[in-house]
BAVORO-223846 format. One record per atom (N, C-alpha, C): residue number from 1; atom name; y negated, z, x negated. Coordinates in pm, 1 decimal, decimal comma, padded with zeros to 6 digits. Layout:
// residues N
> nr/atom/py/pz/px
> NUM/CA/Y/Z/X
...
//
This chain:
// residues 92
> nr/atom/py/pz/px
> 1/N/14384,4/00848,2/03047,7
> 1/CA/14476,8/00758,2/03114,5
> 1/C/14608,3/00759,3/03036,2
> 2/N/14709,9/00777,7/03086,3
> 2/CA/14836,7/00745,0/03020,7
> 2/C/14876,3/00624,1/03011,8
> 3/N/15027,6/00603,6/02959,0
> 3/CA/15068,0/00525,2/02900,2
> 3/C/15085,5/00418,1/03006,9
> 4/N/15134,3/00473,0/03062,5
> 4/CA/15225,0/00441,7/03224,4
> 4/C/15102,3/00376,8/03342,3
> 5/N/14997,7/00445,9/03300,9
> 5/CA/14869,9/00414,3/03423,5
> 5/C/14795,3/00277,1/03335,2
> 6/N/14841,4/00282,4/03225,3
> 6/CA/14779,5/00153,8/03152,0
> 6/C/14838,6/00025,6/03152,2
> 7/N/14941,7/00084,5/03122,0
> 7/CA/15096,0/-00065,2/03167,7
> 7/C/15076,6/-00114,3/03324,5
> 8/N/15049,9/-00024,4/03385,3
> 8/CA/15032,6/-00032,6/03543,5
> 8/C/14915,4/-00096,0/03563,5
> 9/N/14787,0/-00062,6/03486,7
> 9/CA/14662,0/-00156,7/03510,9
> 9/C/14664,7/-00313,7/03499,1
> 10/N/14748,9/-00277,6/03376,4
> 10/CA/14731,3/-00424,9/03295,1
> 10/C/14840,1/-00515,5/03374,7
> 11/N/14905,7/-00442,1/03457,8
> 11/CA/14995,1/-00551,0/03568,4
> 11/C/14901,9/-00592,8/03638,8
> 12/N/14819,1/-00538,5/03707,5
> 12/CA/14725,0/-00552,7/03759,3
> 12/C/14610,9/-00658,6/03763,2
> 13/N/14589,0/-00679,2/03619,8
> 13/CA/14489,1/-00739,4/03543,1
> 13/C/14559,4/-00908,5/03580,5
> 14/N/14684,9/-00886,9/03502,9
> 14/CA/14794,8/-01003,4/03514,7
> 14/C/14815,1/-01075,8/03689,2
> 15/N/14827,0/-01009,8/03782,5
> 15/CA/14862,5/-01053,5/03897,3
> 15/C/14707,2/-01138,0/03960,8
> 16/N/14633,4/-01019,8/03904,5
> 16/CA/14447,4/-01103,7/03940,4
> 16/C/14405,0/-01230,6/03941,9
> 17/N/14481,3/-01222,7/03783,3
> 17/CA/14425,5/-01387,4/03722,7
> 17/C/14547,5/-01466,9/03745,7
> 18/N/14672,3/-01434,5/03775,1
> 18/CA/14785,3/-01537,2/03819,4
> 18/C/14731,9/-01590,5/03986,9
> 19/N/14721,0/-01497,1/04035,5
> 19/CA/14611,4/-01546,1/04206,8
> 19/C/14491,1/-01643,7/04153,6
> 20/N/14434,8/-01583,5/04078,9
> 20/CA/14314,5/-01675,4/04069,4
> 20/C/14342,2/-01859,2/04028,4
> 21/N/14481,0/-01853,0/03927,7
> 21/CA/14435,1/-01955,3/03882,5
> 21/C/14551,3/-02033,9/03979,7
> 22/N/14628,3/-01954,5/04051,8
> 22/CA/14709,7/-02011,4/04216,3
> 22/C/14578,7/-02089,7/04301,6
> 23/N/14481,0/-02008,2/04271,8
> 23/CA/14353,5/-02057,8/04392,3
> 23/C/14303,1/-02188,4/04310,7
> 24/N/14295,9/-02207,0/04150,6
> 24/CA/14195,6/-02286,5/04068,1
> 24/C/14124,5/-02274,9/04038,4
> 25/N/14063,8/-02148,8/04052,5
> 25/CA/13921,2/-02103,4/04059,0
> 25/C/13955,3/-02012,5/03865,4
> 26/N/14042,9/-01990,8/03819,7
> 26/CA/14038,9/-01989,9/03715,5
> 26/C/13940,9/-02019,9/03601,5
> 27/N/13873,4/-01990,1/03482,0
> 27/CA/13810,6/-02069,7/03418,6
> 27/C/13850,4/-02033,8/03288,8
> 28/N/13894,6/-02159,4/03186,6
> 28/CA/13925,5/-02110,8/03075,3
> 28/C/14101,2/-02047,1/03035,1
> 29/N/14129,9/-02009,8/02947,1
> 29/CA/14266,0/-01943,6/02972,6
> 29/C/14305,3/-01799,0/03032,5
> 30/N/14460,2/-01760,5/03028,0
> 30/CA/14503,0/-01690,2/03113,5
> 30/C/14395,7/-01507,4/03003,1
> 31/N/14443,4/-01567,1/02893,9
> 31/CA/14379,3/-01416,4/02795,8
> 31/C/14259,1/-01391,8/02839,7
> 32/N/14123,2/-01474,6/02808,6
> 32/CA/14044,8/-01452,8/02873,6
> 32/C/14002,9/-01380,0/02979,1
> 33/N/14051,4/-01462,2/03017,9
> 33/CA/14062,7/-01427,8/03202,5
> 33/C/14132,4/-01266,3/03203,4
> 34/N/14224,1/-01243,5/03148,4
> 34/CA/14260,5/-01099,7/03147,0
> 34/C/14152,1/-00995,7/03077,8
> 35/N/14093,7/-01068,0/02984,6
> 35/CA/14016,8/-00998,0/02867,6
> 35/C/13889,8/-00937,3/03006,0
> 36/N/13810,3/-01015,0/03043,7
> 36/CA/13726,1/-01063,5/03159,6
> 36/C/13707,3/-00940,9/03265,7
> 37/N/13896,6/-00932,0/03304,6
> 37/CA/13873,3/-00831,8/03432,1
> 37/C/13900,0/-00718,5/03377,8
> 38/N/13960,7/-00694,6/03259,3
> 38/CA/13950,8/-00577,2/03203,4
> 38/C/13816,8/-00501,3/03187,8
> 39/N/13727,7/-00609,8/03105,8
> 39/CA/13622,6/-00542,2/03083,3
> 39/C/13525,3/-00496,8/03238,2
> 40/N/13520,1/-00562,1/03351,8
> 40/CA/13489,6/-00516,3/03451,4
> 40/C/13545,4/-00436,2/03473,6
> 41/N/13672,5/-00418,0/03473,7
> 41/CA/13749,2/-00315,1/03519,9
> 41/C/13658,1/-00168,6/03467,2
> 42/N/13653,4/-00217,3/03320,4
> 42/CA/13607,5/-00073,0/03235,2
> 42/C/13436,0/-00039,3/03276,2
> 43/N/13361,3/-00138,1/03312,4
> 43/CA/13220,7/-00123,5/03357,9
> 43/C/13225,2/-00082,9/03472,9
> 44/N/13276,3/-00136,8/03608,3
> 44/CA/13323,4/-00102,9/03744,0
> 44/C/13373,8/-00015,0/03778,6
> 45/N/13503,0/00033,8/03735,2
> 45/CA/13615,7/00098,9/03746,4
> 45/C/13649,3/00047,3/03879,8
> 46/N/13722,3/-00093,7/03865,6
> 46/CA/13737,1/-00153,4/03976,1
> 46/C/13858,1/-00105,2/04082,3
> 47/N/13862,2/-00124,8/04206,5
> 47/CA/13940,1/-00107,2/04320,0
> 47/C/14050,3/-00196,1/04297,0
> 48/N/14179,7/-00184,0/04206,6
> 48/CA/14207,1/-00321,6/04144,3
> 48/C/14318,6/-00350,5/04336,4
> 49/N/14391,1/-00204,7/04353,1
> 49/CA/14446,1/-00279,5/04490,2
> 49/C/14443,1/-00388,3/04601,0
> 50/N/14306,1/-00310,2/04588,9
> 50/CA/14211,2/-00410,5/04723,7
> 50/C/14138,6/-00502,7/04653,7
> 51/N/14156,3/-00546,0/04574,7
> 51/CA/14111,7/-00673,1/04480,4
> 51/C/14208,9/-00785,0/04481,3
> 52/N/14298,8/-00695,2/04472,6
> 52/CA/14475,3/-00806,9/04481,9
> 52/C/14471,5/-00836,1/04624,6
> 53/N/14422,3/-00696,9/04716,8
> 53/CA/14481,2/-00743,4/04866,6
> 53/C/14396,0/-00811,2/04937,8
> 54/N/14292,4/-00847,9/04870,3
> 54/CA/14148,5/-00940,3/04957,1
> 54/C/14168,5/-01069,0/04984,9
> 55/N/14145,4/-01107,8/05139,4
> 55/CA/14153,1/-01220,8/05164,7
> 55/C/14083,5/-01359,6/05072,5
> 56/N/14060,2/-01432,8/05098,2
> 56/CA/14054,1/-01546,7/04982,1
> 56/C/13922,3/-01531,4/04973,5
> 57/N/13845,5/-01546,5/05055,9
> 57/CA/13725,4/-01535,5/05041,2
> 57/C/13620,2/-01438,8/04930,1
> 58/N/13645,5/-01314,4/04975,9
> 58/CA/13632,7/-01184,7/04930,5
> 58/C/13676,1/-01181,3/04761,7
> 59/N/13800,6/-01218,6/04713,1
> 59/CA/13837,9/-01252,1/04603,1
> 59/C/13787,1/-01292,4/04505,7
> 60/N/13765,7/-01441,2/04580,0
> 60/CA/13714,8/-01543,6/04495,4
> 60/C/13599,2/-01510,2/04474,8
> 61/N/13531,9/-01439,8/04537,5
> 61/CA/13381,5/-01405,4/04530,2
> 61/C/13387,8/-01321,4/04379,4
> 62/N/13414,0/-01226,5/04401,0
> 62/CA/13430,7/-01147,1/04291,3
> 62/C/13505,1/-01220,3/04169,2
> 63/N/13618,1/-01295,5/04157,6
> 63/CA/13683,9/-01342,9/04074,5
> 63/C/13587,6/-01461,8/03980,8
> 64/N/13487,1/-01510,5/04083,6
> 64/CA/13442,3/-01630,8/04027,3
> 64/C/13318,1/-01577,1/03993,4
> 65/N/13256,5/-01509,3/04020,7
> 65/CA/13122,8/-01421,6/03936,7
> 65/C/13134,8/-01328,1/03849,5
> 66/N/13251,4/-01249,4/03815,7
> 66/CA/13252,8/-01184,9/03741,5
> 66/C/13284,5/-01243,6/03648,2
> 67/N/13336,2/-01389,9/03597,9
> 67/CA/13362,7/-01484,9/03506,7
> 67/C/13256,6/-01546,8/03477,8
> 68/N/13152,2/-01535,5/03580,9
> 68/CA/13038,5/-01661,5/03574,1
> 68/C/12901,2/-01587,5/03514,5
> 69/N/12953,2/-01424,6/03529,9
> 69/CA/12800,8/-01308,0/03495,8
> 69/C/12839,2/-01280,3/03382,2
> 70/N/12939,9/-01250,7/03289,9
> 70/CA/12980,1/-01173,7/03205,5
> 70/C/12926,8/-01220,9/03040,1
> 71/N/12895,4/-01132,8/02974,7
> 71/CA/12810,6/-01183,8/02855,5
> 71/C/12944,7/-01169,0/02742,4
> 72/N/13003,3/-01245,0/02705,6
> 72/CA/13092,8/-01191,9/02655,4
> 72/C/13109,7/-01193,2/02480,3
> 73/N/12997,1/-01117,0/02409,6
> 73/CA/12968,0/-01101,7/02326,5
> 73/C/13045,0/-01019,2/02239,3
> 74/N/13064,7/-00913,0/02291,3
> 74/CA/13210,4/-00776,7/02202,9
> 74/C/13305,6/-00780,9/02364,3
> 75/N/13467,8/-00708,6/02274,9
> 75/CA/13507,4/-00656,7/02411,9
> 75/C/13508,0/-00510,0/02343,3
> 76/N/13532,7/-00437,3/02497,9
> 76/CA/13503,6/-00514,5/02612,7
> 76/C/13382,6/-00522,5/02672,8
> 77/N/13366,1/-00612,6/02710,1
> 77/CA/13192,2/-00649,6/02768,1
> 77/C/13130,3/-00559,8/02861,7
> 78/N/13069,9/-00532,4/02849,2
> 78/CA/12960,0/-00476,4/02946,9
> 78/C/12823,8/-00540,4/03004,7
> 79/N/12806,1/-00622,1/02979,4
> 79/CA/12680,1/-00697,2/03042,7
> 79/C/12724,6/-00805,3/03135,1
> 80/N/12707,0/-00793,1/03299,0
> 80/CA/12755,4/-00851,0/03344,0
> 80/C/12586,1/-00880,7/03486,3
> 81/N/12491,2/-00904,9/03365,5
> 81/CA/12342,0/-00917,8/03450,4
> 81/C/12361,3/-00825,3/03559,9
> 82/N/12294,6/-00861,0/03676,0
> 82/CA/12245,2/-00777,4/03777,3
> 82/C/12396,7/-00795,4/03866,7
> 83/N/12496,1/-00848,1/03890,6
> 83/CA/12622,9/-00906,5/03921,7
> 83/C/12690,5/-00730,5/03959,8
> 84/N/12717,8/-00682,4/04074,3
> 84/CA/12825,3/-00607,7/04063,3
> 84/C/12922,7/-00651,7/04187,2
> 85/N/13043,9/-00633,9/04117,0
> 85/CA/13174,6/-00643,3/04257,3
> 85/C/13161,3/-00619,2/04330,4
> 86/N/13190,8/-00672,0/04454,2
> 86/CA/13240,0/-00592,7/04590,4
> 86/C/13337,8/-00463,1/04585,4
> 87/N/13448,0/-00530,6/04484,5
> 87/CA/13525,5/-00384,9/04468,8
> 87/C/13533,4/-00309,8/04393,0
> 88/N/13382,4/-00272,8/04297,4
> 88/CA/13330,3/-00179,8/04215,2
> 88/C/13400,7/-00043,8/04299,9
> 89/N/13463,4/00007,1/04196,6
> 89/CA/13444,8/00185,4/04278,1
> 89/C/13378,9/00278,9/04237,3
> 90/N/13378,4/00370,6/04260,7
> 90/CA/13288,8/00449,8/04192,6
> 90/C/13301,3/00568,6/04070,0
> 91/N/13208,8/00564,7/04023,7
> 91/CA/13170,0/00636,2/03902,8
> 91/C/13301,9/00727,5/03872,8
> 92/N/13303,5/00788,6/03762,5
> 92/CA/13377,8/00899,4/03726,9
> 92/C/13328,0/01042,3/03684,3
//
Protein backbone atom coordinates (compact mmCIF):
# COMPACT_ATOMS: atom_id res chain seq x y z
CA UNK A 1 0.00 0.00 0.00
CA UNK A 2 1.39 3.41 -0.56
CA UNK A 3 1.65 6.42 1.02
CA UNK A 4 -1.17 8.08 -0.69
CA UNK A 5 -3.63 4.84 -0.44
CA UNK A 6 -2.95 5.08 3.36
CA UNK A 7 -3.65 8.83 3.89
CA UNK A 8 -6.70 8.00 1.73
CA UNK A 9 -7.79 5.05 4.08
CA UNK A 10 -7.31 6.78 7.10
CA UNK A 11 -9.73 9.61 5.64
CA UNK A 12 -11.83 7.06 5.46
CA UNK A 13 -11.49 5.65 8.88
CA UNK A 14 -12.08 9.49 10.03
CA UNK A 15 -15.37 10.18 8.02
CA UNK A 16 -16.78 6.52 9.53
CA UNK A 17 -16.54 7.46 12.98
CA UNK A 18 -17.45 11.33 12.38
CA UNK A 19 -21.03 9.63 10.83
CA UNK A 20 -21.14 7.42 13.57
CA UNK A 21 -20.86 9.65 16.34
CA UNK A 22 -23.39 12.30 13.98
CA UNK A 23 -25.77 9.12 14.51
CA UNK A 24 -24.61 8.63 18.59
CA UNK A 25 -24.08 5.40 18.16
CA UNK A 26 -20.42 6.17 18.85
CA UNK A 27 -18.83 4.46 21.88
CA UNK A 28 -16.00 5.78 23.75
CA UNK A 29 -13.62 8.33 21.94
CA UNK A 30 -12.98 9.52 18.45
CA UNK A 31 -9.13 7.44 18.58
CA UNK A 32 -10.61 4.46 19.52
CA UNK A 33 -13.15 4.42 17.41
CA UNK A 34 -10.57 5.03 14.59
CA UNK A 35 -8.19 2.48 16.20
CA UNK A 36 -11.50 -0.05 16.01
CA UNK A 37 -12.23 0.34 12.23
CA UNK A 38 -8.84 0.17 11.34
CA UNK A 39 -8.29 -2.96 12.83
CA UNK A 40 -11.44 -4.41 11.00
CA UNK A 41 -10.44 -2.79 8.23
CA UNK A 42 -7.07 -4.93 8.48
CA UNK A 43 -9.09 -8.35 9.44
CA UNK A 44 -11.97 -7.61 6.77
CA UNK A 45 -10.36 -5.67 4.26
CA UNK A 46 -13.36 -3.66 4.47
CA UNK A 47 -15.57 -2.07 1.52
CA UNK A 48 -14.76 1.27 3.25
CA UNK A 49 -16.93 3.21 0.19
CA UNK A 50 -20.00 1.46 0.64
CA UNK A 51 -19.58 1.61 4.33
CA UNK A 52 -19.62 5.48 4.13
CA UNK A 53 -22.44 5.17 1.46
CA UNK A 54 -24.87 2.81 3.54
CA UNK A 55 -28.06 3.85 4.47
CA UNK A 56 -28.48 4.23 8.30
CA UNK A 57 -29.53 1.13 8.96
CA UNK A 58 -26.93 -1.03 7.24
CA UNK A 59 -24.20 1.23 8.92
CA UNK A 60 -25.09 1.23 12.14
CA UNK A 61 -25.28 -2.38 12.00
CA UNK A 62 -21.84 -2.83 11.23
CA UNK A 63 -20.61 0.32 13.10
CA UNK A 64 -22.21 -0.81 16.34
CA UNK A 65 -20.96 -4.53 16.32
CA UNK A 66 -17.84 -4.16 15.20
CA UNK A 67 -17.29 -1.93 18.44
CA UNK A 68 -19.40 -4.28 20.46
CA UNK A 69 -17.33 -7.79 19.01
CA UNK A 70 -13.88 -6.55 19.04
CA UNK A 71 -11.36 -7.97 21.65
CA UNK A 72 -9.22 -5.26 21.91
CA UNK A 73 -6.26 -6.66 23.50
CA UNK A 74 -3.05 -5.61 20.94
CA UNK A 75 -3.58 -3.38 17.87
CA UNK A 76 -4.48 -4.02 15.67
CA UNK A 77 -7.07 -6.44 16.84
CA UNK A 78 -8.07 -9.30 15.29
CA UNK A 79 -10.56 -11.08 17.34
CA UNK A 80 -13.73 -9.90 16.56
CA UNK A 81 -15.74 -13.50 17.83
CA UNK A 82 -17.88 -15.03 15.24
CA UNK A 83 -19.04 -11.10 14.15
CA UNK A 84 -18.23 -10.40 10.43
CA UNK A 85 -19.36 -7.10 8.45
CA UNK A 86 -21.71 -6.79 5.97
CA UNK A 87 -19.06 -4.90 4.14
CA UNK A 88 -16.25 -7.40 4.67
CA UNK A 89 -14.61 -7.75 1.17
CA UNK A 90 -12.79 -10.16 0.17
CA UNK A 91 -9.63 -11.88 0.78
CA UNK A 92 -6.38 -10.90 -0.90
Amino acid sequence: MTVEEKKERNRKYGAICARAKAMGIMQGDAISAIMDIESADRKFNLRLDDFLGADTSNFAHDFIRIQGNIVRGNFPATDFGDFVPRFAGRSE
